[in-house]
C-alpha positions in Angstrom: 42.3 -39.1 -2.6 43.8 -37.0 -5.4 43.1 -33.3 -4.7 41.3 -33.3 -8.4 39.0 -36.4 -7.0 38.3 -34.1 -4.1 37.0 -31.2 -5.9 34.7 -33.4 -7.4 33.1 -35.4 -4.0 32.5 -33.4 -1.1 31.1 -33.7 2.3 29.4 -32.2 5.0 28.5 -33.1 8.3 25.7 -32.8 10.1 26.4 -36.3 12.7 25.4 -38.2 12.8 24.5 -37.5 9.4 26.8 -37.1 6.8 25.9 -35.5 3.1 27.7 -36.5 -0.5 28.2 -34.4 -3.0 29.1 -35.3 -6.1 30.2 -31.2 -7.5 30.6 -31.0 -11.1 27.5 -29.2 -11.7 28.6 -27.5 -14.6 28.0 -30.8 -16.9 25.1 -31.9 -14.5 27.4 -34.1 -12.9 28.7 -36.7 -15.1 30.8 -39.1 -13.7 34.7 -39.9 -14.8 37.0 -42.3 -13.3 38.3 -39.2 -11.1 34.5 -39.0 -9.7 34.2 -42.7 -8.9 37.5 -43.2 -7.2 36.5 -40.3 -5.4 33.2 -41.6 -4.3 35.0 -44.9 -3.5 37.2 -43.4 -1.4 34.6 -40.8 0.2 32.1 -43.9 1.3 34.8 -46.3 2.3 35.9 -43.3 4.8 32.5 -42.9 6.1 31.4 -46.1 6.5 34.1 -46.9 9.0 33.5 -43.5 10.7 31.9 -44.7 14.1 30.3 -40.9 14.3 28.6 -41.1 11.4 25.4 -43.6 11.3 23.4 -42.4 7.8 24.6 -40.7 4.9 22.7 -38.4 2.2 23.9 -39.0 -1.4 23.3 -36.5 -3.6 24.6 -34.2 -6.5 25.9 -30.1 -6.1 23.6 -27.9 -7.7 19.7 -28.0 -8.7 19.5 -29.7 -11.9 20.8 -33.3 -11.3 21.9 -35.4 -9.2 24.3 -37.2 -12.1 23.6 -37.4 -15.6 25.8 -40.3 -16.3 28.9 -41.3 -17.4 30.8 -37.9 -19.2 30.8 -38.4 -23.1 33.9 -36.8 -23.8 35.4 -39.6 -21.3 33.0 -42.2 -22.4 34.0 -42.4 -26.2 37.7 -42.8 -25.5 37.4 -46.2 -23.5 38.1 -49.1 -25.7 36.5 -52.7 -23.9 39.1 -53.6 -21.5 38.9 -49.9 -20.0 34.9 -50.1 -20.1 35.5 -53.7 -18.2 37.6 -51.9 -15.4 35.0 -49.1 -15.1 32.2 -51.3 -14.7 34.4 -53.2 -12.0 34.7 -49.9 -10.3 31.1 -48.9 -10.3 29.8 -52.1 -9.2 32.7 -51.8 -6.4 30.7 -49.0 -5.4 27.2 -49.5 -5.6 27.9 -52.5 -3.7 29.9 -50.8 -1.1 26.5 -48.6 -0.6 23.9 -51.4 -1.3 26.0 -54.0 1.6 27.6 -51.1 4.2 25.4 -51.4 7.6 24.7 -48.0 7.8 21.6 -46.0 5.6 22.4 -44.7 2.9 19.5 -42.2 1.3 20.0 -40.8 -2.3 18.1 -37.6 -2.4 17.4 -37.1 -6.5 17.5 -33.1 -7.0 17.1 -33.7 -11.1 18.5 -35.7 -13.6 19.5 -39.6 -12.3 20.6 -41.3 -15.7 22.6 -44.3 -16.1 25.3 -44.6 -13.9 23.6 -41.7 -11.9 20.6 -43.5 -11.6 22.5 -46.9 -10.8 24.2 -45.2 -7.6 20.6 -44.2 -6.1 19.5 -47.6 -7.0 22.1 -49.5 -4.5 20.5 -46.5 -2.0 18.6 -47.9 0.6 15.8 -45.2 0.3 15.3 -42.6 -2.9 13.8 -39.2 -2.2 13.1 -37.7 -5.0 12.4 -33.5 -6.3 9.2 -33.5 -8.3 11.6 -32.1 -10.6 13.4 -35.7 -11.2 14.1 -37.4 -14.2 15.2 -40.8 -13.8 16.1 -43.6 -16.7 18.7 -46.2 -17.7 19.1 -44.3 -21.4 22.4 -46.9 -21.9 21.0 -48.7 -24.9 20.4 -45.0 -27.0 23.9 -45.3 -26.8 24.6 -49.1 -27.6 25.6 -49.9 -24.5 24.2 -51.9 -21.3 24.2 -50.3 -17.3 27.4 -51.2 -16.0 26.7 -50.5 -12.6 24.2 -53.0 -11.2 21.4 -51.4 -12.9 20.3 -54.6 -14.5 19.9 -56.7 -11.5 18.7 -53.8 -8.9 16.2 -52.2 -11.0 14.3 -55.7 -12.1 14.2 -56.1 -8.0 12.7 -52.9 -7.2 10.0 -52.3 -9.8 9.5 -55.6 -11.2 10.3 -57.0 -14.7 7.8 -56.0 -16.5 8.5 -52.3 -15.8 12.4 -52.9 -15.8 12.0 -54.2 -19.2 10.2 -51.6 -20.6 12.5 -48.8 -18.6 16.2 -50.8 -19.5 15.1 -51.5 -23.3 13.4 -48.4 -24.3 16.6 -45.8 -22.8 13.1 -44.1 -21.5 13.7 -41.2 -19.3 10.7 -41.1 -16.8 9.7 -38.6 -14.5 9.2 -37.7 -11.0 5.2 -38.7 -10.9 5.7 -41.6 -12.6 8.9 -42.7 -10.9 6.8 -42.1 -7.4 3.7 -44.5 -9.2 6.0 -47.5 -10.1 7.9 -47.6 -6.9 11.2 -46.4 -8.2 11.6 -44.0 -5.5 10.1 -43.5 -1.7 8.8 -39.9 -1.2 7.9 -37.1 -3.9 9.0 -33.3 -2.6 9.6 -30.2 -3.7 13.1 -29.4 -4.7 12.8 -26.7 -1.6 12.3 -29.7 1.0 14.7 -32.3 -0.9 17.8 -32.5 1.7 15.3 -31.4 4.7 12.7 -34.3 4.2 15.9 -36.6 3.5 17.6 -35.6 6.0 14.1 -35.8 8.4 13.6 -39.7 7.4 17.6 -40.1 8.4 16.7 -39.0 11.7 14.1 -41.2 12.0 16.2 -44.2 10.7 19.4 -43.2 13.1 16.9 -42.8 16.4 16.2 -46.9 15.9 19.2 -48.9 16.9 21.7 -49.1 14.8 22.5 -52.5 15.1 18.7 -53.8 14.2 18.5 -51.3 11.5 22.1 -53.0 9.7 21.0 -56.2 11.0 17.7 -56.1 9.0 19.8 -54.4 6.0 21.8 -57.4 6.0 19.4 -59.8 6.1 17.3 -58.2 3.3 20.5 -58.3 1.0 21.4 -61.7 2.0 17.9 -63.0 0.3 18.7 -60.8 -3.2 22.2 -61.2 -3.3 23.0 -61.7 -7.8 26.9 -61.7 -7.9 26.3 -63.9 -11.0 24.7 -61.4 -13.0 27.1 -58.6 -12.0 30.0 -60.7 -13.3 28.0 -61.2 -16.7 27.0 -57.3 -17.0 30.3 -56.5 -16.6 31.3 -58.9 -19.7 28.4 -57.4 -21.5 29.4 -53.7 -20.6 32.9 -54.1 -21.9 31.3 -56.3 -25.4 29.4 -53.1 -26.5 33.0 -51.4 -26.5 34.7 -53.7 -29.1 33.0 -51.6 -32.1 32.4 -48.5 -33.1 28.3 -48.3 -33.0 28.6 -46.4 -29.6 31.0 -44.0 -30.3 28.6 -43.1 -33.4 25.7 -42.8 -31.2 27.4 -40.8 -28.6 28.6 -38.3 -31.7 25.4 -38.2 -32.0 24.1 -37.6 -28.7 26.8 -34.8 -28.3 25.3 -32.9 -31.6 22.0 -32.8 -30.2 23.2 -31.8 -26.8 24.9 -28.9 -28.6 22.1 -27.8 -30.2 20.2 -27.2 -27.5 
């Protein structure tokens, strides 16, 4: 891992707990391609780490957990880049969604897009009553490139999926908690102690049973055709210039505020 990638993933033990950070909270943690190589190569160490049997994902600082892909980075990928990036992310998210071991995103704000795709291949989503969850991708003409298409329809059901995926909504905590979107509502005081309380519960079962019954569960909604179309899709919405205006436009507003 490049020292840069470093910087932005950390991690911190607890075993046989283990906590992810992703650490650029000065933009509310946006994701680059630095961030998810990082986070590749954080999870892919972990998950063969014998000591460590659960792992806490979240984001440094008290306003998000990840806002998303970063703009600045976002406008300058042309399709085949976008197609590679939504390769990557998927890599991910179903590193985290097929690894044996728990994996619990703890949501201390903002899970948008691609943020919200990575707590979406979580097993379990503890979420701050401060949260603010939503797949905004289609304000910007462009799909979820992460698996967001296919995990949220099986979490919540289509009907809300639709309405969430082709509004760009963002929703929060309360009604996140009423749809089923995430597990447990607490306040952002008790976010890493109740996640990290439910990992201890999870890592005092045998570990074998608990992958065992992750496996199985995954082996029933298993949808590697639809990843392989999203990521055709993703990389479409790149070959004109609709979401680079509609990012310019996003960044004004953002400016503003």
């Amino acid at each position: 891992m490049s020292i840069m990638s470093k910087n932005m993933v950390e991690v911190e033990y607890s075993r046989p707990l283990a906590r992810v950070f992703i650490n650029r909270p000065q933009v509310l943690n946006a994701y680059n391609e630095e961030v998810l190589d990082g986070l590749r190569e954080t999870f892919a160490d972990l998950l063969e780490d014998d000591d460590v049997e659960a792992v806490i994902f979240t984001g440094r600082g008290s306003k998000s957990f990840s806002v998303g892909a970063d703009l600045n980075w976002l406008e300058k990928l042309d399709s085949g880049a976008a197609r590679e990036i939504s390769r990557k992310g998927q890599s991910l998210c179903d590193m985290l969604e097929k690894s044996s071991k728990v994996i619990i995103a703890a949501i201390n704000g903002y899970a948008l897009g691609g943020g919200m795709e990575f707590c979406l291949a979580c097993d379990l989503r503890i979420a701050s009553t401060r949260a603010r969850l939503g797949q905004p991708e289609v304000s910007l003409g462009i799909v979820p490139g992460f698996g967001g298409t296919h995990r949220l329809p099986k979490l919540i059901g289509l009907g809300q999926a639709k309405e969430i995926l082709y509004t760009g909504n963002i929703i929060d905590a309360e009604e996140a908690d009423e749809i089923g979107l995430v597990n447990e509502l607490v306040t952002p005081r008790d976010l890493l102690k109740k996640s990290e309380e439910l990992a201890r519960d999870i890592t005092d079962q045998s570990a074998r049973a608990v992958g065992l019954i992750k496996e199985i569960i995954n082996r029933q909604v298993d949808s590697d055709t639809s990843s392989h179309f999203e990521t055709r899709a993703f990389g479409l919405c790149f070959e004109d210039d609709e979401h680079l205006e509609r990012i310019k436009e996003l960044k004004k507003i953002i400016h503003k505020e």
